[in-house]
C-alpha positions as CSV (number, residue, x, y, z in Angstrom):
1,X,74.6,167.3,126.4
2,X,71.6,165.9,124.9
3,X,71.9,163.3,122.4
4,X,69.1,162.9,119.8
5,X,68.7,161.8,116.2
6,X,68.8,164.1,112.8
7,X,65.1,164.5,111.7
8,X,65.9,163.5,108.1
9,X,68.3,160.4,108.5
10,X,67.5,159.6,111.8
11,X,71.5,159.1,112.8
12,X,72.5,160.0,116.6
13,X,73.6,163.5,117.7
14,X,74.0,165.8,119.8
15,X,72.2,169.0,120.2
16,X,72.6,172.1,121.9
17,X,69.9,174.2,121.0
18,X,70.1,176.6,124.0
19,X,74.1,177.2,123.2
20,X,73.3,177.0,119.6
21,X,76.9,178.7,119.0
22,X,78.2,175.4,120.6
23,X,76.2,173.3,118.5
24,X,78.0,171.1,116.1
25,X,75.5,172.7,113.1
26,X,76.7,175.9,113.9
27,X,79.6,175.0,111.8
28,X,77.7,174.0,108.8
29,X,78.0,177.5,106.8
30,X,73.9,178.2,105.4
31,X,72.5,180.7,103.7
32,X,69.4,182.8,105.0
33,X,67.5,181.0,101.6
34,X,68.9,177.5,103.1
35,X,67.6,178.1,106.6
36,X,64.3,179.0,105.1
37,X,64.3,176.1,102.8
38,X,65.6,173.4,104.9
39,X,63.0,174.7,108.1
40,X,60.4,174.3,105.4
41,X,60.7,170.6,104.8
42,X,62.0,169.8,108.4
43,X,61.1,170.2,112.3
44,X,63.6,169.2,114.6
45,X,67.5,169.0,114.8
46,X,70.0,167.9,111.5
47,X,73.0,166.3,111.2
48,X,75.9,168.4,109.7
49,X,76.0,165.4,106.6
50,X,72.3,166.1,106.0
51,X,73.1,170.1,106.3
52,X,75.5,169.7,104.1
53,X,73.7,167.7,101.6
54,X,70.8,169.6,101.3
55,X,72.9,172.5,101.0
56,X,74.3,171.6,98.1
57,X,71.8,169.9,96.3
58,X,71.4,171.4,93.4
59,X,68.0,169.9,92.7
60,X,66.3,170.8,96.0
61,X,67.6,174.2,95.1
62,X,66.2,174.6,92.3
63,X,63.1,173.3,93.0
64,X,63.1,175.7,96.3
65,X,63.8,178.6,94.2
66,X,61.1,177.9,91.7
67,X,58.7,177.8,94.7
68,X,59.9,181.1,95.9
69,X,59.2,182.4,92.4
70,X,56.2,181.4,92.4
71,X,55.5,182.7,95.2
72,X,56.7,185.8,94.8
73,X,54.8,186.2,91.7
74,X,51.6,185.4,93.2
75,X,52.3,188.0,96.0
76,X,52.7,190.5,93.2
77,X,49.6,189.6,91.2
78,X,47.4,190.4,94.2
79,X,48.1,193.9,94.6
80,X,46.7,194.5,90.7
């Protein structure tokens, strides 16, 4: 299997991306709003403690979600 190192805390691990059901991140449990999140800020494989971290930080969430607002706001301005 091929080892590599998390993209935010640059720790060893390994990866499986083309059996991602076998990959060890696979057990990390993540929300369709974490996916898009955590993608956003980084490229490349994560260890589960990052995962997790992130995950549960309640700042980066909020901060996230406050984006997405945003966002969502602006999307909804333009049709008018």
């Amino acid at each position: 299997m091929p080892v590599t190192t998390c993209a935010r805390c640059t720790a060893p691990i390994t990866c499986t991306p083309q059996d991602i059901a076998q990959c060890a991140c696979g057990k990390v449990p993540l929300s369709p709003a974490d996916h898009v999140r955590i993608a956003a800020r980084y490229t490349g494989c994560l260890c589960n403690a990052c995962l997790m971290e992130l995950r549960d930080d309640p700042i980066d969430r909020s901060s996230s979600e406050d984006e997405a607002t945003r966002d969502a706001a602006r999307v909804e301005g333009a049709d008018e």
